[in-house]
Structures are given as structure tokens and as C-alpha cells.
GUDO-191415 format. One record per residue: residue in three letters; x, y, z of N, C-alpha, C in turn. Coordinates in steps of 0.1 Angstrom, whole numbers, plus 5000, padded with zeros to 4 digits. Example, Ala and Ser with C-alpha at 12.3 -4.5 7.8 and 13.67 -1.06 7.14 Angstrom:
% residues 2
site resn=ALA, n.xx=5132, n.yy=4943, n.zz=5078, ca.xx=5123, ca.yy=4955, ca.zz=5078, c.xx=5132, c.yy=4967, c.zz=5078
site resn=SER, n.xx=5128, n.yy=4978, n.zz=5071, ca.xx=5137, ca.yy=4989, ca.zz=5071, c.xx=5129, c.yy=5000, c.zz=5079
END
This chain:
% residues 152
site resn=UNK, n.xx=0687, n.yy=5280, n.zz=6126, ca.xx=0699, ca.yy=5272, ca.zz=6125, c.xx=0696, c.yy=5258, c.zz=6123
site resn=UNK, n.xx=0698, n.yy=5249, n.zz=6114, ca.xx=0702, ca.yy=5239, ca.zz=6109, c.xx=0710, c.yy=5231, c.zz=6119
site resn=UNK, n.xx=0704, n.yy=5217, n.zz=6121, ca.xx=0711, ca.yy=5212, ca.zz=6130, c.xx=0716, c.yy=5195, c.zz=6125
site resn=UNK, n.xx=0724, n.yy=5193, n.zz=6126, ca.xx=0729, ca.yy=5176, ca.zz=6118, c.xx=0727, c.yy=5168, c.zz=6130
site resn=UNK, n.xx=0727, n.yy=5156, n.zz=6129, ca.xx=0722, ca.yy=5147, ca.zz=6137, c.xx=0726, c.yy=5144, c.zz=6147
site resn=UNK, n.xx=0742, n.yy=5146, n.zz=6148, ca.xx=0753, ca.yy=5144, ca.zz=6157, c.xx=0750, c.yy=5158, c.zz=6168
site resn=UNK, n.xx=0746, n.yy=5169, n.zz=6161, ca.xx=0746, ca.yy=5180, ca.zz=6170, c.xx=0735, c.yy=5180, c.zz=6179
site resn=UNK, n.xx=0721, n.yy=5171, n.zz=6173, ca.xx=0709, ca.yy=5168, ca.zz=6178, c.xx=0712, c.yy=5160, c.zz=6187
site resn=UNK, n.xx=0721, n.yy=5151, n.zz=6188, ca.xx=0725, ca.yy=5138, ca.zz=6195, c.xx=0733, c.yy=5141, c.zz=6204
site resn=UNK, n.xx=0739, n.yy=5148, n.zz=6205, ca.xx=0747, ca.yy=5155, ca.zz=6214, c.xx=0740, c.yy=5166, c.zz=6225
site resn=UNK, n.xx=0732, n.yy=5174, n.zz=6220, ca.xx=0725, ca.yy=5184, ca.zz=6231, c.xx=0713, c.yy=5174, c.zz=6237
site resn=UNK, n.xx=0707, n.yy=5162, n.zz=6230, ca.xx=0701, ca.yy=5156, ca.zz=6237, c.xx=0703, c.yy=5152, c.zz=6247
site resn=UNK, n.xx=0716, n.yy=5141, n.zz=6245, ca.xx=0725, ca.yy=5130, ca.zz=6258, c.xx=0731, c.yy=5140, c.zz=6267
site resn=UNK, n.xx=0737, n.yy=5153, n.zz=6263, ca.xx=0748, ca.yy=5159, ca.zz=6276, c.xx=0738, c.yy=5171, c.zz=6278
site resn=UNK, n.xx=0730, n.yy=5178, n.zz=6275, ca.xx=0723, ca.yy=5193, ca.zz=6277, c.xx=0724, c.yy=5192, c.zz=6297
site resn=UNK, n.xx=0720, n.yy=5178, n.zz=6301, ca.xx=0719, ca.yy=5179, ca.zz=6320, c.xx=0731, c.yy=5179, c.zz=6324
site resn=UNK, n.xx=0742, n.yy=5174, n.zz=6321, ca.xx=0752, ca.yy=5170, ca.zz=6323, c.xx=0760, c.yy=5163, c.zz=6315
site resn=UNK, n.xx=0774, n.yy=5170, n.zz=6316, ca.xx=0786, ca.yy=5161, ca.zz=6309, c.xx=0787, c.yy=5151, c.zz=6320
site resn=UNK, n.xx=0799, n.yy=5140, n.zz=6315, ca.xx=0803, ca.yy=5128, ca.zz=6322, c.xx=0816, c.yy=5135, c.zz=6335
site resn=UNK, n.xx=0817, n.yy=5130, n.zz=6341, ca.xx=0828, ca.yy=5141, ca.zz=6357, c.xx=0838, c.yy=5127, c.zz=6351
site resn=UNK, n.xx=0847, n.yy=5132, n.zz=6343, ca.xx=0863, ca.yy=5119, ca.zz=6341, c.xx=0870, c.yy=5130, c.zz=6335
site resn=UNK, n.xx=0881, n.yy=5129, n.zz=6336, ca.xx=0893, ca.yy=5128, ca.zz=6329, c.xx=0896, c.yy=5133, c.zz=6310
site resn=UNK, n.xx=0884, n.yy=5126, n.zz=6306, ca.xx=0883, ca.yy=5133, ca.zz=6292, c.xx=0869, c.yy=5126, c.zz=6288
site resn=UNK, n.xx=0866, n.yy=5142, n.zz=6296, ca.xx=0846, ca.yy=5137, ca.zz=6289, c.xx=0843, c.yy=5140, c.zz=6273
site resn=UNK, n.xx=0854, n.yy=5146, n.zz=6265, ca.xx=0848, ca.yy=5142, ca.zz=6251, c.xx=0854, c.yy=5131, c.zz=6245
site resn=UNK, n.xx=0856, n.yy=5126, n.zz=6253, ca.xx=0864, ca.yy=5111, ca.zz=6244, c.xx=0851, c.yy=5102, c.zz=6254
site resn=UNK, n.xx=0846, n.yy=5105, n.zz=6264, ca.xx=0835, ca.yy=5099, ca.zz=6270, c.xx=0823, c.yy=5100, c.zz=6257
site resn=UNK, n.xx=0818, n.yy=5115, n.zz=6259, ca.xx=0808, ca.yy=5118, ca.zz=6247, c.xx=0813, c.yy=5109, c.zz=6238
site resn=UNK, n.xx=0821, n.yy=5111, n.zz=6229, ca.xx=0820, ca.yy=5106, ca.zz=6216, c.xx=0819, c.yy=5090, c.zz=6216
site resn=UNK, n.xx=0822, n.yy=5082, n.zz=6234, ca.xx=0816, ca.yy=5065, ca.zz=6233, c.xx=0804, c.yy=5066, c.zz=6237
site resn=UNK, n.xx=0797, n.yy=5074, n.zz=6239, ca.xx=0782, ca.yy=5076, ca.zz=6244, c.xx=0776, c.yy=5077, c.zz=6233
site resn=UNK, n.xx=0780, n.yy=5080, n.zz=6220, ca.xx=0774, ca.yy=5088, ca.zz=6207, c.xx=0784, c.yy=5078, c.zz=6199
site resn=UNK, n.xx=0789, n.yy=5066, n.zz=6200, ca.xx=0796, ca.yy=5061, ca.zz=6186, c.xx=0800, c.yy=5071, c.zz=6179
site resn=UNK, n.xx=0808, n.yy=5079, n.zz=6182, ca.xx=0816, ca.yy=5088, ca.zz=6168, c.xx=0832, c.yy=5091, c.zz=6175
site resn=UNK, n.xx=0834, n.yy=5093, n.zz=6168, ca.xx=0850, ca.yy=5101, ca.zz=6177, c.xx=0851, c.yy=5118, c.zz=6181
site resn=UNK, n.xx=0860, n.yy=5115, n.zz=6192, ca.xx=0863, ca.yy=5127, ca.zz=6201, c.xx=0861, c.yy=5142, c.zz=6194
site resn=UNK, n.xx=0871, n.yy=5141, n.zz=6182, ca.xx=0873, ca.yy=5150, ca.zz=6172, c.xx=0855, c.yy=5155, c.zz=6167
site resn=UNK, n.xx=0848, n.yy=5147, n.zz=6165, ca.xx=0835, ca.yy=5147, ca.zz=6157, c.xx=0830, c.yy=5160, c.zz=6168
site resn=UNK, n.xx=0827, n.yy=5153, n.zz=6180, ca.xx=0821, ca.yy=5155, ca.zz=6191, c.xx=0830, c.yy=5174, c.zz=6194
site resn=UNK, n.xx=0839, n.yy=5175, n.zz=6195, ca.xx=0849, ca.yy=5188, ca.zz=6193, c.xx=0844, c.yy=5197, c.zz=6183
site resn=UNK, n.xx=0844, n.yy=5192, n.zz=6170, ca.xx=0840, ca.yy=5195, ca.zz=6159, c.xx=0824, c.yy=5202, c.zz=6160
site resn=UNK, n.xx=0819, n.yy=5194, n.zz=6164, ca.xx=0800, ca.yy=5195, ca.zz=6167, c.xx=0802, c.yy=5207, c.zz=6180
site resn=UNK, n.xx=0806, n.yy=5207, n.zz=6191, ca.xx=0805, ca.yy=5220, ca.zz=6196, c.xx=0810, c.yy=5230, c.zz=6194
site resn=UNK, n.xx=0824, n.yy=5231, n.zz=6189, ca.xx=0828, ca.yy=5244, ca.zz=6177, c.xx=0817, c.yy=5248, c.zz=6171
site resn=UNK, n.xx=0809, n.yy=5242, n.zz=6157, ca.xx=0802, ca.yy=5247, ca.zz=6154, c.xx=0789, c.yy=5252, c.zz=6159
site resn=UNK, n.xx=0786, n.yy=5245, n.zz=6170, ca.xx=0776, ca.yy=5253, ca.zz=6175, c.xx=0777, c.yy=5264, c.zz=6182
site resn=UNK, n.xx=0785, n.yy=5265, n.zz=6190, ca.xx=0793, ca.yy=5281, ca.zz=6194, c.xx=0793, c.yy=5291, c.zz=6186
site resn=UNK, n.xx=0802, n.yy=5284, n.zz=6173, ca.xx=0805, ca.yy=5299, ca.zz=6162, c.xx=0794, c.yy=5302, c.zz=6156
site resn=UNK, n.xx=0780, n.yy=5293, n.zz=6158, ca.xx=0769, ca.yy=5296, ca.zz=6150, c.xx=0754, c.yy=5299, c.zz=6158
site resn=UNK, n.xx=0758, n.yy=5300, n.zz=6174, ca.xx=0751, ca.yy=5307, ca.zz=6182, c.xx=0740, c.yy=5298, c.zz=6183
site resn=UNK, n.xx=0741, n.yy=5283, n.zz=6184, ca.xx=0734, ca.yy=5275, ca.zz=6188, c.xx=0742, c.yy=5271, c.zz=6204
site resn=UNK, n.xx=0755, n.yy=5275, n.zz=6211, ca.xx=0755, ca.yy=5272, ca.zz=6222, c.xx=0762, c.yy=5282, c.zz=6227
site resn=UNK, n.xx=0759, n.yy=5280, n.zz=6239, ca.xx=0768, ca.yy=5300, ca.zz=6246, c.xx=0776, c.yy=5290, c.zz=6255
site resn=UNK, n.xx=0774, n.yy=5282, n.zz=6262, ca.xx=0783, ca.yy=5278, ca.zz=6275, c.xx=0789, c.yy=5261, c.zz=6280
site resn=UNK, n.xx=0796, n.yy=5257, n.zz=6280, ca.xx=0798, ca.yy=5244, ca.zz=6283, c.xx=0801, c.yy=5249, c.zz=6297
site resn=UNK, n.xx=0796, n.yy=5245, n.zz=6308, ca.xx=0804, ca.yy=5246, ca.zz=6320, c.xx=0791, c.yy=5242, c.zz=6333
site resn=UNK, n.xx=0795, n.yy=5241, n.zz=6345, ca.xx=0791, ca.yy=5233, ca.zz=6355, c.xx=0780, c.yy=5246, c.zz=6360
site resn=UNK, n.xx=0769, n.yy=5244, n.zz=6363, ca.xx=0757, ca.yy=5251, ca.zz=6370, c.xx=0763, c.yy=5249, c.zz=6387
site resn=UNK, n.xx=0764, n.yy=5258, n.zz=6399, ca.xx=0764, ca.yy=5253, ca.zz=6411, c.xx=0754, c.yy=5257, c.zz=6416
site resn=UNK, n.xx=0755, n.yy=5251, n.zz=6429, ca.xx=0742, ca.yy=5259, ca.zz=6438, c.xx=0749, c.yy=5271, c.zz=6442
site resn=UNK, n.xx=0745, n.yy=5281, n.zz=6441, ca.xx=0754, ca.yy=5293, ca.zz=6444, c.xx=0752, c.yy=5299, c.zz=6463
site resn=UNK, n.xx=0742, n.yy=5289, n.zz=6465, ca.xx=0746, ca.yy=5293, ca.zz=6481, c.xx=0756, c.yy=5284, c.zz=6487
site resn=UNK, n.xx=0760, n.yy=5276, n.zz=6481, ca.xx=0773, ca.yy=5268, ca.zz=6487, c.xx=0789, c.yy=5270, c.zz=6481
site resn=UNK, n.xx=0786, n.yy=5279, n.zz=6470, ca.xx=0796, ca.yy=5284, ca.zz=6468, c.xx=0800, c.yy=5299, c.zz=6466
site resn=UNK, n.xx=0790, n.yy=5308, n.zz=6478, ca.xx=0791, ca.yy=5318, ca.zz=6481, c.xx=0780, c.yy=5328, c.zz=6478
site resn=UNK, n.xx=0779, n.yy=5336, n.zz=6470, ca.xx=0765, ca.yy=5343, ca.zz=6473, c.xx=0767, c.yy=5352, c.zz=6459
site resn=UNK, n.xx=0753, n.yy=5352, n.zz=6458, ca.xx=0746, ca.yy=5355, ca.zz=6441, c.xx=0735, c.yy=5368, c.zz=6444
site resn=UNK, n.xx=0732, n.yy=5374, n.zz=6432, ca.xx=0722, ca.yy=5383, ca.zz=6431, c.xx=0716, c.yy=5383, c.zz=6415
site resn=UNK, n.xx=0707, n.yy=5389, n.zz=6413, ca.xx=0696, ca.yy=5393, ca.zz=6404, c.xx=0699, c.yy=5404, c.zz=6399
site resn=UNK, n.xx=0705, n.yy=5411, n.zz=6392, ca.xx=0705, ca.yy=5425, ca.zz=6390, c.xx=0698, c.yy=5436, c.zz=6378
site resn=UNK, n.xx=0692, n.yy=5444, n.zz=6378, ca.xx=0688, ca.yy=5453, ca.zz=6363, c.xx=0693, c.yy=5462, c.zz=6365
site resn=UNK, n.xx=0689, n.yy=5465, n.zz=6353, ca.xx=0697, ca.yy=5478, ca.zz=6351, c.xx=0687, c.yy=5485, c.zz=6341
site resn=UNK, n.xx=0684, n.yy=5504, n.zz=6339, ca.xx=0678, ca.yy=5508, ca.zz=6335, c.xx=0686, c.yy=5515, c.zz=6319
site resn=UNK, n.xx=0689, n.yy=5510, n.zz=6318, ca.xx=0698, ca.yy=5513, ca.zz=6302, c.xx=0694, c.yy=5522, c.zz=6293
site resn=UNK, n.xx=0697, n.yy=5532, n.zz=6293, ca.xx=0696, ca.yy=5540, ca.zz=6279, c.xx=0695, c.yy=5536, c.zz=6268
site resn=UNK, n.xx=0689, n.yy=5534, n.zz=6260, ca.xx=0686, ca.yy=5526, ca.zz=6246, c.xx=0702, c.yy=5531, c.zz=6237
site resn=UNK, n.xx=0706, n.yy=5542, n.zz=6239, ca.xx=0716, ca.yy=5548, ca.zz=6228, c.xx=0732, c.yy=5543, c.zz=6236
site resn=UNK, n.xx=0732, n.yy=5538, n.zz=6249, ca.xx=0739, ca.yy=5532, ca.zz=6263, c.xx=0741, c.yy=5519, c.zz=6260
site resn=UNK, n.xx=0731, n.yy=5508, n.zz=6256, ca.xx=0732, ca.yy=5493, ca.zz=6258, c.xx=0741, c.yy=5485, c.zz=6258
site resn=UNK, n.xx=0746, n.yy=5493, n.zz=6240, ca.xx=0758, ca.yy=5483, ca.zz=6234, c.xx=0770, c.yy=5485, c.zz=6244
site resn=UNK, n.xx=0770, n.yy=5497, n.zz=6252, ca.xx=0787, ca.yy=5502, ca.zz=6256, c.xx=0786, c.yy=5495, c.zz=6270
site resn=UNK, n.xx=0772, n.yy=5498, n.zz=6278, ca.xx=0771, ca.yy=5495, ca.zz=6296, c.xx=0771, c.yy=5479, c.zz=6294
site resn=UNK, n.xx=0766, n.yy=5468, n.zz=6282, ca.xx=0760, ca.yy=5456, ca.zz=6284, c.xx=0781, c.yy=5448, c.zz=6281
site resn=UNK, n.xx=0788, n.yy=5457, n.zz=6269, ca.xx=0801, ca.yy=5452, ca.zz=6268, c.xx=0807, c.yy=5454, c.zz=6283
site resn=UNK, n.xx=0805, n.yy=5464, n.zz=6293, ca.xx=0811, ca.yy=5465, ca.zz=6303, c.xx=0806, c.yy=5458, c.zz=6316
site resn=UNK, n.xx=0793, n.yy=5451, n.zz=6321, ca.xx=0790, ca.yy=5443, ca.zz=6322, c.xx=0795, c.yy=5428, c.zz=6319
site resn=UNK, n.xx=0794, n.yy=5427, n.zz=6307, ca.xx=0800, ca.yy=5415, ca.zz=6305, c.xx=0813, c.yy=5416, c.zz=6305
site resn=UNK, n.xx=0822, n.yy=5422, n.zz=6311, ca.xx=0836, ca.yy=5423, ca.zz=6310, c.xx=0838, c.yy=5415, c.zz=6327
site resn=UNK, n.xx=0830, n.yy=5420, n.zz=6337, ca.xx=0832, ca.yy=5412, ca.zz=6347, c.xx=0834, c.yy=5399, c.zz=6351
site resn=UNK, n.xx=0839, n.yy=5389, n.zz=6354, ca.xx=0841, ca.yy=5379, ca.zz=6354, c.xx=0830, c.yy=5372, c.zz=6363
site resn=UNK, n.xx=0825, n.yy=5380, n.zz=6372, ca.xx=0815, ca.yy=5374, ca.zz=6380, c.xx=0803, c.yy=5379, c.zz=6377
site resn=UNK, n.xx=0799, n.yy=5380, n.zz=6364, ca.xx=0783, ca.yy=5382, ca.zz=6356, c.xx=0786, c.yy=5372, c.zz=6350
site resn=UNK, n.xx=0772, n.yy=5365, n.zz=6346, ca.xx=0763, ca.yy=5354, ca.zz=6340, c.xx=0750, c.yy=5358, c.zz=6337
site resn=UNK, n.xx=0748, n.yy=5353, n.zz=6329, ca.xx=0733, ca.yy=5350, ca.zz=6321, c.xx=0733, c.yy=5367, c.zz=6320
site resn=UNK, n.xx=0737, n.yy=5376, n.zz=6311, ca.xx=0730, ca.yy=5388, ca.zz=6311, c.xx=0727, c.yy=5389, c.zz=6297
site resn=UNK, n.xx=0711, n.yy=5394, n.zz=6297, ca.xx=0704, ca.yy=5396, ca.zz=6285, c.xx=0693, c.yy=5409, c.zz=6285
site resn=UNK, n.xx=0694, n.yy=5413, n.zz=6275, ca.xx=0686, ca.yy=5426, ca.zz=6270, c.xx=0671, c.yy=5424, c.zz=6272
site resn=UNK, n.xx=0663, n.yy=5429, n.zz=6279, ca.xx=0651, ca.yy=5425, ca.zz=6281, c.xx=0637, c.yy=5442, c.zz=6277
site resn=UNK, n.xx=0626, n.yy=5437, n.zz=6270, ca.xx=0620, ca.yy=5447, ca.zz=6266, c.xx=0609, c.yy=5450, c.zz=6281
site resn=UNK, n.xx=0618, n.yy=5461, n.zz=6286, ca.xx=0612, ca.yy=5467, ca.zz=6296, c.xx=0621, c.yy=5479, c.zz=6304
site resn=UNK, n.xx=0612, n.yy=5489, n.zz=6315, ca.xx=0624, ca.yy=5500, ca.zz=6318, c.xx=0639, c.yy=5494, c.zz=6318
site resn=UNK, n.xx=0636, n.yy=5483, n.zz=6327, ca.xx=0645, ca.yy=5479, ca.zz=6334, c.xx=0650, c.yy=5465, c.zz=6323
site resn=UNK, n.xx=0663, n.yy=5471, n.zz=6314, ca.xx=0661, ca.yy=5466, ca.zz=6303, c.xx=0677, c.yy=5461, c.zz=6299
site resn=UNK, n.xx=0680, n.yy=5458, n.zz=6310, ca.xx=0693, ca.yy=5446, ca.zz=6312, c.xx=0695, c.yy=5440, c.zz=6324
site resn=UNK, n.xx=0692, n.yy=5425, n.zz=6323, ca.xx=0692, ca.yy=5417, ca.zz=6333, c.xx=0703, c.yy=5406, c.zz=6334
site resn=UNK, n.xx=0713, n.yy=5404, n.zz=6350, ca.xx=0721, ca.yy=5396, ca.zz=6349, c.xx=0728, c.yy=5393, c.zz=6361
site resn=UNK, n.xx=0731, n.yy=5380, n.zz=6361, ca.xx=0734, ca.yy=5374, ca.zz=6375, c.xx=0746, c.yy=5375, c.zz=6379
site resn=UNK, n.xx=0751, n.yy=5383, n.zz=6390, ca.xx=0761, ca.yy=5384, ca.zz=6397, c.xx=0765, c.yy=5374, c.zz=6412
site resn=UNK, n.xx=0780, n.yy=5369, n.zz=6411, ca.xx=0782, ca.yy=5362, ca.zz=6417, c.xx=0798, c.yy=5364, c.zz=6425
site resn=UNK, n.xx=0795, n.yy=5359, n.zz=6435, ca.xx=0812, ca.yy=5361, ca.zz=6442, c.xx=0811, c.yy=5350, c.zz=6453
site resn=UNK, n.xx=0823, n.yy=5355, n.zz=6460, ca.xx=0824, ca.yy=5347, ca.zz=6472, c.xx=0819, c.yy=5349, c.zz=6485
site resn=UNK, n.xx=0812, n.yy=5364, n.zz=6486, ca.xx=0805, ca.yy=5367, ca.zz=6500, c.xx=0794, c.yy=5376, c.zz=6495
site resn=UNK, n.xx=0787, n.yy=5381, n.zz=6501, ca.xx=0781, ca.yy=5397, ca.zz=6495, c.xx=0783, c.yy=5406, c.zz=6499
site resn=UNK, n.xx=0795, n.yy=5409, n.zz=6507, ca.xx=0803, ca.yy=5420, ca.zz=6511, c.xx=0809, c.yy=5425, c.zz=6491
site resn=UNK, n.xx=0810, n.yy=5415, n.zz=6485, ca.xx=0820, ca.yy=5411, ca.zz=6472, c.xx=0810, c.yy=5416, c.zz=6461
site resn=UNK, n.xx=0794, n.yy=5411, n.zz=6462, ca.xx=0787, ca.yy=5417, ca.zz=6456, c.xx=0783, c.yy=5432, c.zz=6460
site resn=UNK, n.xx=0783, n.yy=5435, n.zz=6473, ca.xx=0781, ca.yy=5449, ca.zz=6478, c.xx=0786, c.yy=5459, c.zz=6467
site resn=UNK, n.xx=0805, n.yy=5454, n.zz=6468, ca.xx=0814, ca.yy=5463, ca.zz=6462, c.xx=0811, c.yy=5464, c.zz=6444
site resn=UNK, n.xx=0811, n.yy=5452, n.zz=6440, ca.xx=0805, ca.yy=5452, ca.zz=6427, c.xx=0796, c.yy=5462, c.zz=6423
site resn=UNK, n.xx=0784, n.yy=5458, n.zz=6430, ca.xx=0774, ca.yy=5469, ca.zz=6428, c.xx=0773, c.yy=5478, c.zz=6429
site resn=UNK, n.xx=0788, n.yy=5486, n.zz=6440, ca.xx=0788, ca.yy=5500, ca.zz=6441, c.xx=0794, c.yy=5501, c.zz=6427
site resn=UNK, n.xx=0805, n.yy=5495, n.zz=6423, ca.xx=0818, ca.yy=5497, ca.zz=6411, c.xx=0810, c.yy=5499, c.zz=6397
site resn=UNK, n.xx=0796, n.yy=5490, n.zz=6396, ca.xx=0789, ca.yy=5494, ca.zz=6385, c.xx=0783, c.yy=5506, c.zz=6385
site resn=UNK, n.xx=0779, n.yy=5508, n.zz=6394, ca.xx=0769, ca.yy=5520, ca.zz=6395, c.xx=0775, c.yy=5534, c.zz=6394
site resn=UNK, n.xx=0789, n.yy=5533, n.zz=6399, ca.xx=0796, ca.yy=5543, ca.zz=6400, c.xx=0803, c.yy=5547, c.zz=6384
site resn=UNK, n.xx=0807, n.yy=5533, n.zz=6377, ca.xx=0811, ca.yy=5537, ca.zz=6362, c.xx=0801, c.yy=5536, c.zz=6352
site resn=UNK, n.xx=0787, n.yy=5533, n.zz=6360, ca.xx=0779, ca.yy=5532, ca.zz=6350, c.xx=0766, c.yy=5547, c.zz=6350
site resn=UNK, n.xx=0772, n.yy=5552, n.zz=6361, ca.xx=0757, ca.yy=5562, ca.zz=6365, c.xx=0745, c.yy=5558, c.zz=6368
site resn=UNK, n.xx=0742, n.yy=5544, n.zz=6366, ca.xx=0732, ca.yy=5535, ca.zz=6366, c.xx=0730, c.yy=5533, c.zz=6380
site resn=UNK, n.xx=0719, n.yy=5532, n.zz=6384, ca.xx=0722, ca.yy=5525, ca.zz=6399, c.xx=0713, c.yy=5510, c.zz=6394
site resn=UNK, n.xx=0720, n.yy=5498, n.zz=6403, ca.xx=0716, ca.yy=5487, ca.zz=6402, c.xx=0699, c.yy=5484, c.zz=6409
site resn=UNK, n.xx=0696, n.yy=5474, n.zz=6402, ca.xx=0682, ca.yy=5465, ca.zz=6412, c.xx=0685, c.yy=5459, c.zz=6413
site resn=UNK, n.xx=0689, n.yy=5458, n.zz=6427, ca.xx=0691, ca.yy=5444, ca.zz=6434, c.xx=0682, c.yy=5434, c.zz=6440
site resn=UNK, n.xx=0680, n.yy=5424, n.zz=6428, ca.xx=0671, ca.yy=5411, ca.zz=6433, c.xx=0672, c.yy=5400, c.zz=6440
site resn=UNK, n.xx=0685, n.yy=5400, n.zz=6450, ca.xx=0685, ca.yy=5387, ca.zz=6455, c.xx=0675, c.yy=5374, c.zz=6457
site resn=UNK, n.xx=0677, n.yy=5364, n.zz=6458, ca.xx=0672, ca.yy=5355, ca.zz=6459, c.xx=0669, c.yy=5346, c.zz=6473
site resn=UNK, n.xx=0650, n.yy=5348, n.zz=6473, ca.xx=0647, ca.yy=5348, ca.zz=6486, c.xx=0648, c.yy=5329, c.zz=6491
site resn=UNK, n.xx=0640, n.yy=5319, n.zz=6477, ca.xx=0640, ca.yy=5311, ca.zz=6480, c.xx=0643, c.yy=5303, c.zz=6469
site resn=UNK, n.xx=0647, n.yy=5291, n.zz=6465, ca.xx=0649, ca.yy=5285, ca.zz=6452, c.xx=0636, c.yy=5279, c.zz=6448
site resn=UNK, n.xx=0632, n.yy=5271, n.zz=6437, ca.xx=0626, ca.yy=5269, ca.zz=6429, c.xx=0634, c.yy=5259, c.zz=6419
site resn=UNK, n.xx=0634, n.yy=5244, n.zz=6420, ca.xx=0641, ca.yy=5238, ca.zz=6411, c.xx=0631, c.yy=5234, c.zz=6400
site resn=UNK, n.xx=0636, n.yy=5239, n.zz=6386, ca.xx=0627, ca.yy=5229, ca.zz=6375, c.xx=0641, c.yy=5227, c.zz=6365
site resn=UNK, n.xx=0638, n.yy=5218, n.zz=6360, ca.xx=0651, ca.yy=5207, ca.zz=6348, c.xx=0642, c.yy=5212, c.zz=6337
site resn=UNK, n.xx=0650, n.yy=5221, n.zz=6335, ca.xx=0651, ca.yy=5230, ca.zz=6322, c.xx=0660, c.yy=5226, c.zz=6310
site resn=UNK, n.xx=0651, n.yy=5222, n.zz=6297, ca.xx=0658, ca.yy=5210, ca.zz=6289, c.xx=0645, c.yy=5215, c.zz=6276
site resn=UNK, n.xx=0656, n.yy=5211, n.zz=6265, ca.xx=0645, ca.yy=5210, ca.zz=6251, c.xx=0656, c.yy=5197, c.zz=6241
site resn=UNK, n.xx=0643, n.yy=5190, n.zz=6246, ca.xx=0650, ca.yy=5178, ca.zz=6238, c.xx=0647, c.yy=5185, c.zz=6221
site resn=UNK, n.xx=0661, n.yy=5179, n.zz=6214, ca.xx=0658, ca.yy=5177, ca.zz=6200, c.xx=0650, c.yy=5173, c.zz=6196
site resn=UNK, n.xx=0659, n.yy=5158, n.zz=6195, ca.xx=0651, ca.yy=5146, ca.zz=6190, c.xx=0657, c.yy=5147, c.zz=6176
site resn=UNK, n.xx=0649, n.yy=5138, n.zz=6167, ca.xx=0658, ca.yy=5139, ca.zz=6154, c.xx=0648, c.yy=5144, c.zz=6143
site resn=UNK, n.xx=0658, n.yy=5152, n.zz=6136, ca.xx=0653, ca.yy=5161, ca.zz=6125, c.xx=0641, c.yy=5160, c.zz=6118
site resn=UNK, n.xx=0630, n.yy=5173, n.zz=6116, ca.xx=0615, ca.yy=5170, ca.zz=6108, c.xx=0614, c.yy=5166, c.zz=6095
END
């Protein structure tokens, strides 16, 4: 994917964080001299063109209730149907197809783990699948970032 300058300039300055106001792309676009619209414009396109999956806020998820790790052993001829129903949950994140048995991986989240319990039964039970449950024993912070920079 082809990236214009404004798109480079933009995943550089916000990729850690947007601005916390009122109207952070009218913020972005004075952070970036361009206008609001540009800045609108520039994440549309990257969305529709699979340079960006998510605008939204990372938490710590032990302070806003309780997370797990989960796989799943997927039938290769299963993927496309169990990974659509998966992602139909509103409390799955980050799930991706990974080359191994255990060949769908993705993070479940709620408000207790009584919440993930039931989840886990609810998958397993419409999926035949039984889950791996990976919870998470201890954190590990690293600032996970790829700068652009401007075009070769």
C-alpha cells in the first residue's frame, strides 16, 4: 500500500495517542497544518484500504474488568464461518488466524470473569471447539510503534 505524505504524517504524530478534546480531528489537522476534512479524508482511506483496523483507546484491562487470551483449534474448512462468529462478539479483539494447531487467536474481554466464564462456555458450546484459555499472569509494557517517516 502506497502511502501519501499526510497519511505518513498522520500515523506518525497520533499512532500513541489522539489529543483527549472535544474534536480531536480538527486538533490533528492543527498538529498537521491541513484541515479537519484532509485528516477525515486520510483515515477513510486508510481503513478502506487496510492500512488501518482501529481508531480507539487501548485500557488497562485490569481496571476495567477482566481479559483473557484465547485459541481456538479451527478446522481449516471451519475458519471463515467460526472466525465470522467470533468476531461477531462485541467483547473479542485483536483476533487473527495464526499458522499453528491452535490456529485462531483472540482477546476476550468483559466486566468480571464470571462474564468471560459464560463467554467461553457460549463459544464452545456453538462452536464444538473448546477454548484455550490464556489469561494473563503478569504485564509486560513495550510502546509498540513503526514510525513512517517520509517516503523512499
Amino acid at each position: 500500500m502506497q502511502l501519501d505524505s499526510l497519511s505518513r504524517r498522520l500515523i506518525d504524530r497520533f499512532q500513541h495517542g489522539m489529543p483527549l478534546c472535544a474534536e480531536p480531528y480538527r486538533a490533528m489537522a492543527e498538529a498537521l497544518d491541513c484541515s479537519e476534512d484532509e485528516i477525515l479524508a486520510s483515515l477513510q482511506h486508510l481503513a478502506q484500504s487496510g492500512g488501518l483496523s482501529r481508531i480507539g483507546p487501548v485500557f488497562e484491562h485490569s481496571r476495567a474488568g477482566a481479559s483473557t487470551l484465547v485459541a481456538l483449534a479451527v478446522p481449516p474448512s471451519r475458519i471463515e464461518a467460526v472466525a465470522a462468529r467470533i468476531n461477531s462478539f462485541p467483547e473479542v479483539n485483536h483476533n487473527y488466524l495464526r499458522e499453528h494447531r491452535y490456529n485462531l487467536w483472540f482477546v476476550l474481554t468483559g466486566p468480571d470473569r464470571t462474564h468471560i466464564d459464560t463467554l467461553l462456555a457460549q463459544i464452545e458450546a456453538e462452536t464444538g471447539l473448546t477454548p484455550l484459555d490464556l489469561p494473563m499472569r503478569r504485564a509486560y509494557r513495550i510502546d509498540l510503534g513503526f514510525p513512517i517517516g517520509d517516503a523512499p
